[in-house]
ROMARDREN-35805 format. One record per atom (N, C-alpha, C): x, y, z; residue number from 1; atom name; residue in one letter. Coordinates in Angstrom, 3 decimals. Example, Ala and Ser with C-alpha at 12.3 -4.5 7.8 and 13.67 -1.06 7.14 Angstrom:
2
+----------+----------+----------+-----+------+-----+
!        x !        y !        z !   n ! atom ! res !
+----------+----------+----------+-----+------+-----+
!   13.190 !   -5.690 !    7.800 !   1 !    N !   a !
!   12.300 !   -4.500 !    7.800 !   1 !   CA !   a !
!   13.200 !   -3.300 !    7.800 !   1 !    C !   a !
!   12.850 !   -2.250 !    7.080 !   2 !    N !   s !
!   13.670 !   -1.060 !    7.140 !   2 !   CA !   s !
!   12.900 !    0.030 !    7.870 !   2 !    C !   s !
+----------+----------+----------+-----+------+-----+
! end
This chain:
118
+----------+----------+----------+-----+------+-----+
!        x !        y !        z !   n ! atom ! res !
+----------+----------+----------+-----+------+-----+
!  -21.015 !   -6.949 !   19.835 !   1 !    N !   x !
!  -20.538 !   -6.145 !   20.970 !   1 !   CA !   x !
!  -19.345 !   -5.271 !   20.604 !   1 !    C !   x !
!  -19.107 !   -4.429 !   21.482 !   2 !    N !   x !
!  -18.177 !   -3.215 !   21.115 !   2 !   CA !   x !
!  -16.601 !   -4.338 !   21.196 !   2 !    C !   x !
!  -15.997 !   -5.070 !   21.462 !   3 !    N !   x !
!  -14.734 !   -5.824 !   21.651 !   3 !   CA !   x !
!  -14.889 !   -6.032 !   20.034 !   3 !    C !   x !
!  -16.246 !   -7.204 !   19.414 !   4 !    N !   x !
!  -15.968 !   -7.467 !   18.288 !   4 !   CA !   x !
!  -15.538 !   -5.993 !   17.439 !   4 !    C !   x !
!  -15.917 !   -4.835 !   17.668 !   5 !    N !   x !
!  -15.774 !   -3.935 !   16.314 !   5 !   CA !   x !
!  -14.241 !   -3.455 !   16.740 !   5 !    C !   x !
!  -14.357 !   -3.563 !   17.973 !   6 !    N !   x !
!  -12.712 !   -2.967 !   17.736 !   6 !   CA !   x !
!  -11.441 !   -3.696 !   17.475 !   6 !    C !   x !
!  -12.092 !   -5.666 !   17.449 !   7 !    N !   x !
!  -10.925 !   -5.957 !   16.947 !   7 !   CA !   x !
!  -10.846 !   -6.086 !   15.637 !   7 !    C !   x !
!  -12.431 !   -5.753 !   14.661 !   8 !    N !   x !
!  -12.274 !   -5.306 !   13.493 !   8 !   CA !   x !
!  -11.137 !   -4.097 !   13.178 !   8 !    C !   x !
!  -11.677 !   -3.008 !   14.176 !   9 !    N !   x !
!  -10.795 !   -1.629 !   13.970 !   9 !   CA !   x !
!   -9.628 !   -2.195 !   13.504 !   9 !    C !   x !
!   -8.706 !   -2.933 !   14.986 !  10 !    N !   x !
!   -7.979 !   -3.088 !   14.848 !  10 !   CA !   x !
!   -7.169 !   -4.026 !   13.318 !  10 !    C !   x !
!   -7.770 !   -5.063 !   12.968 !  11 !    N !   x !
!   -7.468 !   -5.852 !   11.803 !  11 !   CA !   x !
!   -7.505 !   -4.977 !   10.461 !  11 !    C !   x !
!   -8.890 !   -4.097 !   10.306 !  12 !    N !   x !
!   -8.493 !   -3.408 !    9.415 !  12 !   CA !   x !
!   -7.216 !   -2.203 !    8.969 !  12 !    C !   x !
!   -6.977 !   -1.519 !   10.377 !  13 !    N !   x !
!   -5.976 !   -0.527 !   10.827 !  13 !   CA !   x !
!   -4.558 !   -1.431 !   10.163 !  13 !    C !   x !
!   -4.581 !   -2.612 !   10.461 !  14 !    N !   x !
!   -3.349 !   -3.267 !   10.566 !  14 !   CA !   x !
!   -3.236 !   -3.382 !    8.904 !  14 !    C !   x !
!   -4.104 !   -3.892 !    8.334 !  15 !    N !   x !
!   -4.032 !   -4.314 !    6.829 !  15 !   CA !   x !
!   -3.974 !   -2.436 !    5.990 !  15 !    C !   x !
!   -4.279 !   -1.500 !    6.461 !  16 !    N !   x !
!   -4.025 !   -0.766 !    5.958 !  16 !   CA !   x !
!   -2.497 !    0.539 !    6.312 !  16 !    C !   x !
!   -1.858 !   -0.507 !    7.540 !  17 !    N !   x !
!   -0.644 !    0.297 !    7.691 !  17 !   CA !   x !
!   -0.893 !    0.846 !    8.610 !  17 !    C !   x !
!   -1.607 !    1.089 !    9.576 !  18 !    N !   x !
!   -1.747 !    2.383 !   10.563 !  18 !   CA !   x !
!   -1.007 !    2.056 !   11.578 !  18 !    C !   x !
!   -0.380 !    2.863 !   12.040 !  19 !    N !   x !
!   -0.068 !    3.153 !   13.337 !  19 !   CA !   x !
!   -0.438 !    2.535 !   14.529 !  19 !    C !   x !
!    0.206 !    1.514 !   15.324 !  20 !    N !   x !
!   -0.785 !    1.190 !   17.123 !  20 !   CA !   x !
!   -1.470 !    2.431 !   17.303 !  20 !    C !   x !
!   -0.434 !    3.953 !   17.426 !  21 !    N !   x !
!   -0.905 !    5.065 !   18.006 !  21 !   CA !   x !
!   -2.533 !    5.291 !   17.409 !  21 !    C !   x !
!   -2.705 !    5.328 !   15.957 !  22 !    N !   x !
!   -3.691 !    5.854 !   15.406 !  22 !   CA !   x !
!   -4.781 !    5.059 !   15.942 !  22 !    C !   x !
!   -4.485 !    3.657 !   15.823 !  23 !    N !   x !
!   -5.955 !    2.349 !   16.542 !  23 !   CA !   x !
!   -5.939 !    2.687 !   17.804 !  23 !    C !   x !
!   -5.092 !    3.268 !   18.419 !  24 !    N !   x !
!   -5.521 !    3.339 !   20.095 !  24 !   CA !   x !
!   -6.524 !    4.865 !   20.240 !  24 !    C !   x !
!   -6.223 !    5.624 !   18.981 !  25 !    N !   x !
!   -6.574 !    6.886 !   19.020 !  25 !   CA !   x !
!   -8.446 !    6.442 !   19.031 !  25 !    C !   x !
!   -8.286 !    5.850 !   17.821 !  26 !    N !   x !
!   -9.637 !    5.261 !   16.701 !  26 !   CA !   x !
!  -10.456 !    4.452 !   18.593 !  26 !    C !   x !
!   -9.804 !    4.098 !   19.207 !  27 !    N !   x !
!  -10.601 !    3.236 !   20.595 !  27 !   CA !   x !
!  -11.058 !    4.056 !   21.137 !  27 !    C !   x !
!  -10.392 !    5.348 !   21.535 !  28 !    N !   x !
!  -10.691 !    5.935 !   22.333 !  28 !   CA !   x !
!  -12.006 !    7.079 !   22.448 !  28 !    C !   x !
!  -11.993 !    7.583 !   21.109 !  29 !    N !   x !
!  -13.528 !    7.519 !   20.286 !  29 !   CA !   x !
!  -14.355 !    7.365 !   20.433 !  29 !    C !   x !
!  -14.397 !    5.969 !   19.900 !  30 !    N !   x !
!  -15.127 !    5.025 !   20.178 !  30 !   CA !   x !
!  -15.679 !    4.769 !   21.650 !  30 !    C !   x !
!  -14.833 !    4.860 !   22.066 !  31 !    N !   x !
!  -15.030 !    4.387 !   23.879 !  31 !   CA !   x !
!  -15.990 !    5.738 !   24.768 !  31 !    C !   x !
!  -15.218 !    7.047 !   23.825 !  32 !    N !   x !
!  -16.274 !    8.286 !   24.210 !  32 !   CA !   x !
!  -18.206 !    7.878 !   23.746 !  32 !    C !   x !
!  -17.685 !    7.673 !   22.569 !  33 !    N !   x !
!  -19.136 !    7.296 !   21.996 !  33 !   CA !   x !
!  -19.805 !    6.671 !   22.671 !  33 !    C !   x !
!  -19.260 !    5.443 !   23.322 !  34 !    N !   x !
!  -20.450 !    4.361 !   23.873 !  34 !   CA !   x !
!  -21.078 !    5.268 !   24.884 !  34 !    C !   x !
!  -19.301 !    5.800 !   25.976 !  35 !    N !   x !
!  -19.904 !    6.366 !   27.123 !  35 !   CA !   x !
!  -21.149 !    7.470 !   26.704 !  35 !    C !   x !
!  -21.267 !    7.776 !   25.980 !  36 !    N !   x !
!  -22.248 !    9.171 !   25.057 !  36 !   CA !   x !
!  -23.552 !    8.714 !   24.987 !  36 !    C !   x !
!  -23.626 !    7.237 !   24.895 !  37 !    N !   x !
!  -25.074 !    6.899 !   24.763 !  37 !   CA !   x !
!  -24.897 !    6.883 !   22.728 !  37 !    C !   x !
!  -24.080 !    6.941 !   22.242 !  38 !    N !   x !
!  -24.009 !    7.555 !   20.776 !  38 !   CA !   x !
!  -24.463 !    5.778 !   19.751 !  38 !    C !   x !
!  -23.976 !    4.744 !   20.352 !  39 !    N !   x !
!  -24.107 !    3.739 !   19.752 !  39 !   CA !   x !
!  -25.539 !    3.078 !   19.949 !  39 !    C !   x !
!  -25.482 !    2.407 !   18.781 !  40 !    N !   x !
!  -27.019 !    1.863 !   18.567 !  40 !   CA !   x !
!  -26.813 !    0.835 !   17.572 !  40 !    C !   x !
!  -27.513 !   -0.360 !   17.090 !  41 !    N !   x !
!  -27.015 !   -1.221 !   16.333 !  41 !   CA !   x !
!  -27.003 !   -0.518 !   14.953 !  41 !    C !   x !
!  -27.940 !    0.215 !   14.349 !  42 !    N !   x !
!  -28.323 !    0.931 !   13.543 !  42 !   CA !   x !
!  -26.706 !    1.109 !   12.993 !  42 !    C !   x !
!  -26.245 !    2.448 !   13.906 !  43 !    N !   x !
!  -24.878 !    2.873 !   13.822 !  43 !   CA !   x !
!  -23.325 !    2.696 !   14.022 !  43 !    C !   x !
!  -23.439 !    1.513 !   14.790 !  44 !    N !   x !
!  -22.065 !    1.088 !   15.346 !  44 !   CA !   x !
!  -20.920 !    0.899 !   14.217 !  44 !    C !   x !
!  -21.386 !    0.122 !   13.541 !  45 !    N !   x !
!  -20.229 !   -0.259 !   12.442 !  45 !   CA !   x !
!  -19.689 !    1.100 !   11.605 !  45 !    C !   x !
!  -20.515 !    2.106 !   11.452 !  46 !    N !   x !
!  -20.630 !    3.600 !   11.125 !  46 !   CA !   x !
!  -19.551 !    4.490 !   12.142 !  46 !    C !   x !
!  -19.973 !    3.966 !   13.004 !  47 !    N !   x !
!  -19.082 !    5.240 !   14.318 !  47 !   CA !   x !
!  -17.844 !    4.300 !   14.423 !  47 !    C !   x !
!  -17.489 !    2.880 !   14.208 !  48 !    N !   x !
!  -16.340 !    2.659 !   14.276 !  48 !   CA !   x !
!  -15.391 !    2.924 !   12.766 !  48 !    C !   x !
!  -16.160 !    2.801 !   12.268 !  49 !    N !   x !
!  -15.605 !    3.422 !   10.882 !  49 !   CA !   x !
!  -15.429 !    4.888 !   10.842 !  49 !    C !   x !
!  -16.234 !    5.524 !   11.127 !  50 !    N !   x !
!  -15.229 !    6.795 !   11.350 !  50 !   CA !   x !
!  -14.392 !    7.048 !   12.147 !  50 !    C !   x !
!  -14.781 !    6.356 !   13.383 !  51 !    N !   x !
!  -13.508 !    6.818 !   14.666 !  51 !   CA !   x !
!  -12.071 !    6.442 !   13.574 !  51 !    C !   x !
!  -12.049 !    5.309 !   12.895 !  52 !    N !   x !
!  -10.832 !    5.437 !   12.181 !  52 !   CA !   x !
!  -10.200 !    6.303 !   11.548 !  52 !    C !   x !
!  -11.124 !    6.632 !   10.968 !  53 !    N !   x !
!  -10.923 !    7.621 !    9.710 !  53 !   CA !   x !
!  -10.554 !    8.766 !   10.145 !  53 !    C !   x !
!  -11.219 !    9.359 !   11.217 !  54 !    N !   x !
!  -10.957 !   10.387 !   12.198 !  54 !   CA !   x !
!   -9.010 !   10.290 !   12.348 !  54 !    C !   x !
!   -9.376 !    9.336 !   13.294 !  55 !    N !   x !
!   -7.923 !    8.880 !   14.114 !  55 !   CA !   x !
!   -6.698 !    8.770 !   12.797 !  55 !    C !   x !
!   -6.936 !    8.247 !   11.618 !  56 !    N !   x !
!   -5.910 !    7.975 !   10.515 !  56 !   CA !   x !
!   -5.341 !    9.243 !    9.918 !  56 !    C !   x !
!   -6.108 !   10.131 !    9.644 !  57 !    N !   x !
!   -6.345 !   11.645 !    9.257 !  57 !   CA !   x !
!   -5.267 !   12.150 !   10.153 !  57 !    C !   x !
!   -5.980 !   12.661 !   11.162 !  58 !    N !   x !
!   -5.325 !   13.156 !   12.241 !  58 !   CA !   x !
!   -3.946 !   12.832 !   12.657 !  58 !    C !   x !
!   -3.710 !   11.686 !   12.937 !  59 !    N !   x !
!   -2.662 !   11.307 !   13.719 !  59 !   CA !   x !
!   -1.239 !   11.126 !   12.418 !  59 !    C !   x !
!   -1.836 !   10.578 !   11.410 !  60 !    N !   x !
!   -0.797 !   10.198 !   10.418 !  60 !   CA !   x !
!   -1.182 !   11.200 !    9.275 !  60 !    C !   x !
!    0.392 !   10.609 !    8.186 !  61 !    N !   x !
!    0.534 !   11.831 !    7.200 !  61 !   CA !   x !
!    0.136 !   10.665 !    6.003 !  61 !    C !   x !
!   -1.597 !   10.388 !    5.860 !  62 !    N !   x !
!   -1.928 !    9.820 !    4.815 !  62 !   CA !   x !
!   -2.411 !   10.329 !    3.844 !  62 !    C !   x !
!   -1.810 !   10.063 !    2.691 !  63 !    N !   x !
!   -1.910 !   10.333 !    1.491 !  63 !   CA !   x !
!   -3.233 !   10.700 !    0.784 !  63 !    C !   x !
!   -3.928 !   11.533 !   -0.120 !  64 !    N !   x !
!   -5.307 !   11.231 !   -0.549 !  64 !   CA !   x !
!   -5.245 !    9.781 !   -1.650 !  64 !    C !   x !
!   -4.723 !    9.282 !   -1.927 !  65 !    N !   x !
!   -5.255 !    7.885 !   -2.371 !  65 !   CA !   x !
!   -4.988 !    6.623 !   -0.862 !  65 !    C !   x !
!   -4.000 !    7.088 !   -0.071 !  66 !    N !   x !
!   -4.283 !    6.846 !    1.191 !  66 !   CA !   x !
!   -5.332 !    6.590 !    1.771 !  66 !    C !   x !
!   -6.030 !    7.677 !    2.022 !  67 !    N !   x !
!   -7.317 !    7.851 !    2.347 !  67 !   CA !   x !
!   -8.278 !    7.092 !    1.879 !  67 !    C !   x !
!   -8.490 !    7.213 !    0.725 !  68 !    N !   x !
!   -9.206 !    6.812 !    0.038 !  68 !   CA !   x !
!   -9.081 !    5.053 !    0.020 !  68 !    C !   x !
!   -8.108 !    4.704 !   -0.500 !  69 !    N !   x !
!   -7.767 !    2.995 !    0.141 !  69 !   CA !   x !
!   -8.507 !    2.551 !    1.503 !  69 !    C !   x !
!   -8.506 !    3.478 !    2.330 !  70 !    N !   x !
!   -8.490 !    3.457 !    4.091 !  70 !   CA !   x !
!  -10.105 !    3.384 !    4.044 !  70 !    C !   x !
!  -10.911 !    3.994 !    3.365 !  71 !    N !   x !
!  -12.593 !    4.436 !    3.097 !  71 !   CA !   x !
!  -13.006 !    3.296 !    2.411 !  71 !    C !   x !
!  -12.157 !    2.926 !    1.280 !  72 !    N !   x !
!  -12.763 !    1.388 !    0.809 !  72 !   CA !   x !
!  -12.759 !    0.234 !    1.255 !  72 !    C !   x !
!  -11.577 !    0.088 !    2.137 !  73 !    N !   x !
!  -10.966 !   -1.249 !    3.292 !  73 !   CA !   x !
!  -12.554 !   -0.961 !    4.068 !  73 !    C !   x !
!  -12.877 !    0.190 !    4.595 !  74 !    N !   x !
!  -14.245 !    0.957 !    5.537 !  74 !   CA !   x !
!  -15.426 !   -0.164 !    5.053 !  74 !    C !   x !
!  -15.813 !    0.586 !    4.087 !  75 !    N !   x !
!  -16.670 !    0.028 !    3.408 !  75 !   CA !   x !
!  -16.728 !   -1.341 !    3.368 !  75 !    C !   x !
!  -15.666 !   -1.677 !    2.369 !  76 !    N !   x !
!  -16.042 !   -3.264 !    2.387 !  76 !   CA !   x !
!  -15.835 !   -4.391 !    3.708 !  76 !    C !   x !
!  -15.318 !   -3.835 !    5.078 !  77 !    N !   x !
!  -15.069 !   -4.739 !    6.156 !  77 !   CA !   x !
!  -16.516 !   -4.859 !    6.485 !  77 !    C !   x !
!  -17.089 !   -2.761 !    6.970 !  78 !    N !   x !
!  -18.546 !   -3.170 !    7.687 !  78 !   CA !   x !
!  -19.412 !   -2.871 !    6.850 !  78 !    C !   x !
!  -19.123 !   -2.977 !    5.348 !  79 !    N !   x !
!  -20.547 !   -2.950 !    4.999 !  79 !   CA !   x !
!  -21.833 !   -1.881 !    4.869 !  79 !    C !   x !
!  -21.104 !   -0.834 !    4.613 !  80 !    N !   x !
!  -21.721 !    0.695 !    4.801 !  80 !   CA !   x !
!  -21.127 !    1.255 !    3.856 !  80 !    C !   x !
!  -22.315 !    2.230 !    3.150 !  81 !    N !   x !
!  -21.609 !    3.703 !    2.099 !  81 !   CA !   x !
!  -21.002 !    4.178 !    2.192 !  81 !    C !   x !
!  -19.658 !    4.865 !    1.741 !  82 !    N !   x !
!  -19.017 !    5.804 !    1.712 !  82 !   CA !   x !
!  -19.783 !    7.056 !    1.992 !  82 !    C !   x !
!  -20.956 !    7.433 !    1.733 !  83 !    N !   x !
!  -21.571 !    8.470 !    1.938 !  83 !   CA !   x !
!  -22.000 !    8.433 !    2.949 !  83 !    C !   x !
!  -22.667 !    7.402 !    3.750 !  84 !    N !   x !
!  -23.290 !    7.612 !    5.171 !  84 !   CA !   x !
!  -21.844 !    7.830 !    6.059 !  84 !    C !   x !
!  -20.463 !    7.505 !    5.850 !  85 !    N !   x !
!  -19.500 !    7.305 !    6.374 !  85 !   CA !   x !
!  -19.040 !    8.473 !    6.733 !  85 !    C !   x !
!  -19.060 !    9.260 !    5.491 !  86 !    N !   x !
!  -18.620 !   10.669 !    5.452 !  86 !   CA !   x !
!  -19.360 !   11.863 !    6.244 !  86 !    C !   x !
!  -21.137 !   11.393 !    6.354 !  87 !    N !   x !
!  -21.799 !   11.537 !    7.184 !  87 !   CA !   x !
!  -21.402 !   11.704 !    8.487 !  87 !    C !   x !
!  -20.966 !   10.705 !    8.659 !  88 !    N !   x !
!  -21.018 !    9.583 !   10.339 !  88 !   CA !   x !
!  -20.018 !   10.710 !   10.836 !  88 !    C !   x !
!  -18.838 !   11.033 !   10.037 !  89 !    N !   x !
!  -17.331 !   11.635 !   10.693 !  89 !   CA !   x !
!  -17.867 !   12.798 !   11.335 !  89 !    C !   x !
!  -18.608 !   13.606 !   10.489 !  90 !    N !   x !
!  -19.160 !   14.834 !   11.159 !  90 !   CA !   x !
!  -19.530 !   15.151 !   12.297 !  90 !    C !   x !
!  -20.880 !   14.037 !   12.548 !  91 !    N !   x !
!  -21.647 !   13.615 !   13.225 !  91 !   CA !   x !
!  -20.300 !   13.321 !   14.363 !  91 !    C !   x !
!  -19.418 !   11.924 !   14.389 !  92 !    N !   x !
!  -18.401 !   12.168 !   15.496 !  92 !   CA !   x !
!  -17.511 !   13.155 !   16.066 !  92 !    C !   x !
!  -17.446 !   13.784 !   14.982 !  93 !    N !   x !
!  -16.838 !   15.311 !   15.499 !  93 !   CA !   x !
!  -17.328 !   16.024 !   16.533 !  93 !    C !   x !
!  -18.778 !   16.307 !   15.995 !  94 !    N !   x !
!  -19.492 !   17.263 !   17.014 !  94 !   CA !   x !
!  -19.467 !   16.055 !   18.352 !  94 !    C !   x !
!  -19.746 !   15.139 !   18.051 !  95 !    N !   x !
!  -19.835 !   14.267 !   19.645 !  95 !   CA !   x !
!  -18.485 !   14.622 !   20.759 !  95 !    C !   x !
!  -17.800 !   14.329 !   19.863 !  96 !    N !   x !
!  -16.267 !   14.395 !   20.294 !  96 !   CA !   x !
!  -15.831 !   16.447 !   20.761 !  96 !    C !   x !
!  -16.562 !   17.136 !   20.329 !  97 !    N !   x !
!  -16.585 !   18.315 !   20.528 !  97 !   CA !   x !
!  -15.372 !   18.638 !   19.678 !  97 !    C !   x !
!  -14.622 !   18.258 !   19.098 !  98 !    N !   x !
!  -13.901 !   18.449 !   18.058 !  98 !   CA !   x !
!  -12.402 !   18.486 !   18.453 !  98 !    C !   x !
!  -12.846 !   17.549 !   19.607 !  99 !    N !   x !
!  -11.294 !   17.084 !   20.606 !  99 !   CA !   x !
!  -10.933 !   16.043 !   19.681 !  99 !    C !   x !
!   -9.996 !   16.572 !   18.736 ! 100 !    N !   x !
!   -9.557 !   14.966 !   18.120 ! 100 !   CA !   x !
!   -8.059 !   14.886 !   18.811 ! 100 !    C !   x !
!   -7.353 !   15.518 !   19.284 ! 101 !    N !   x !
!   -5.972 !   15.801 !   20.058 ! 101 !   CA !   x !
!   -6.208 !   15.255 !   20.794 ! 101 !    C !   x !
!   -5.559 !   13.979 !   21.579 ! 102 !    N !   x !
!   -6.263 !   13.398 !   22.766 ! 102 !   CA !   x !
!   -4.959 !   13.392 !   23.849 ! 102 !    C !   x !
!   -5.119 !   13.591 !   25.104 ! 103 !    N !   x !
!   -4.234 !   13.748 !   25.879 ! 103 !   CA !   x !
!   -3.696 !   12.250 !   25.913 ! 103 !    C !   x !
!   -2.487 !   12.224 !   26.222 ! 104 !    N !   x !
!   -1.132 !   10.877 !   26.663 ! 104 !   CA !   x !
!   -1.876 !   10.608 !   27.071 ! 104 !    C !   x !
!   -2.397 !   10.224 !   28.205 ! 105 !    N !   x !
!   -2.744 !    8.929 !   29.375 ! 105 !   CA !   x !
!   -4.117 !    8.665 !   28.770 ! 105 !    C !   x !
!   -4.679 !    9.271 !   28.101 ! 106 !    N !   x !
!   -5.747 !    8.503 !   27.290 ! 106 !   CA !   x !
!   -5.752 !    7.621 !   26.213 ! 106 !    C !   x !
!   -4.225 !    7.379 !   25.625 ! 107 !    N !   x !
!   -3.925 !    7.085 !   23.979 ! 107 !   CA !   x !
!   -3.016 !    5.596 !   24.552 ! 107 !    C !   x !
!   -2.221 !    6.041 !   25.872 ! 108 !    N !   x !
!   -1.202 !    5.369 !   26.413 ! 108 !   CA !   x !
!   -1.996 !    3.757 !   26.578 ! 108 !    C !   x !
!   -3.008 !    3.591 !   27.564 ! 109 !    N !   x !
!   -3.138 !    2.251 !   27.726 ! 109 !   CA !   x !
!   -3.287 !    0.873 !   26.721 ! 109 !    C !   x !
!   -4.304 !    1.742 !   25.663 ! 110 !    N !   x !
!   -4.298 !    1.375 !   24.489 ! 110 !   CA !   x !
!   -3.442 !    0.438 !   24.226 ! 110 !    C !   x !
!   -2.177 !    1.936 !   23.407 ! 111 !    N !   x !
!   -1.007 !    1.662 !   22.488 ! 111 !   CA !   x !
!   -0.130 !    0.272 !   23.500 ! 111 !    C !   x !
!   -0.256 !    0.993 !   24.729 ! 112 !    N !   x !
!    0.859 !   -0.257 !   25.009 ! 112 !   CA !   x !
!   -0.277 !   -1.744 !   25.160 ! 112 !    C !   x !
!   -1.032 !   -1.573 !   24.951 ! 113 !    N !   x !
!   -1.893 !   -3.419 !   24.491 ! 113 !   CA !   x !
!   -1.375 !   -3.513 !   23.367 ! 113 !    C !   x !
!   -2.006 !   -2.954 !   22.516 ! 114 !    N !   x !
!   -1.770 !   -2.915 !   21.000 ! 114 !   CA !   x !
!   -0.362 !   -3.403 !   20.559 ! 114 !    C !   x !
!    0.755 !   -3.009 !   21.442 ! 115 !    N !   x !
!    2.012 !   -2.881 !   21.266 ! 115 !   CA !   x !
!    2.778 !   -4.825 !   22.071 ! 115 !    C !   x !
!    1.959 !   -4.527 !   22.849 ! 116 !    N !   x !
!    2.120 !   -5.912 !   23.155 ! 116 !   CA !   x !
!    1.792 !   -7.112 !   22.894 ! 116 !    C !   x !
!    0.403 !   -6.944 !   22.146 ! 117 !    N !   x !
!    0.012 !   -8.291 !   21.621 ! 117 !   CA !   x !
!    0.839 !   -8.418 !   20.595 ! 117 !    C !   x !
!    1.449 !   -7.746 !   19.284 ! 118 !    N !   x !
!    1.926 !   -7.892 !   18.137 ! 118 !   CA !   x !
!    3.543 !   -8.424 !   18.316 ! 118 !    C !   x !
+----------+----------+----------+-----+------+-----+
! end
C-alpha cells in the first residue's frame, strides 16, 4: 500500500540526508499520482522513486555524486533499474505537468509530520 512506500521514501530520504522539506515534497507527488489513477503495482516502487529524485533535485543543492548515491540508495531499496528510473522521472514530470514548485500549504502538512515524529 501507498503508507508502506512512503515510509520507505521516507527511510531512504533520511539515510541519504534529505531534507523533511524535500520528503514532504517527494509525498506530495506521489499523492498527485495516486489521485491520477498513475499507480499500478507494475509501477509504484518506480513513481516513488522518482517522486524522490524529482523532489531531491529540485528542492536541494545535491551534488552529481550526490545524485548519483541518491539513484543507487533508489535502486537497491525498491529494486528497479536505474534506467527504467530515469524513465519513470520523465514520465512524472509530464503527470505532474511540470509543476515541480509546489505551493506552501501543500508541502506544509507534510513537513510539520515529518518534523514531528523525529
Amino acid at each position: 500500500p501507498a503508507s508502506s512506500l512512503k515510509r520507505e521514501m521516507r527511510n531512504l530520504s533520511e539515510e541519504c540526508n534529505l531534507e523533511p522539506v524535500t520528503v514532504s515534497m517527494a509525498y506530495v507527488y506521489f499523492e498527485k499520482l495516486v489521485l491520477q489513477g498513475k499507480l499500478n503495482k507494475q509501477n509504484r516502487k518506480l513513481c516513488a522513486g522518482a517522486c524522490v529524485l524529482l523532489a531531491a533535485k529540485i528542492s536541494s543543492d545535491l551534488r552529481k555524486h550526490e545524485v548519483k548515491h541518491l539513484i543507487d540508495k533508489l535502486e537497491e531499496r525498491f529494486r528497479f533499474n536505474r534506467r527504467d528510473l530515469i524513465g519513470f522521472e520523465f514520465t512524472v514530470l509530464v503527470a505532474l505537468e511540470l509543476a515541480l514548485y509546489l505551493p506552501e500549504n501543500q508541502v506544509l502538512p507534510h513537513y510539520r509530520r515529518l518534523t514531528q515524529q523525529s
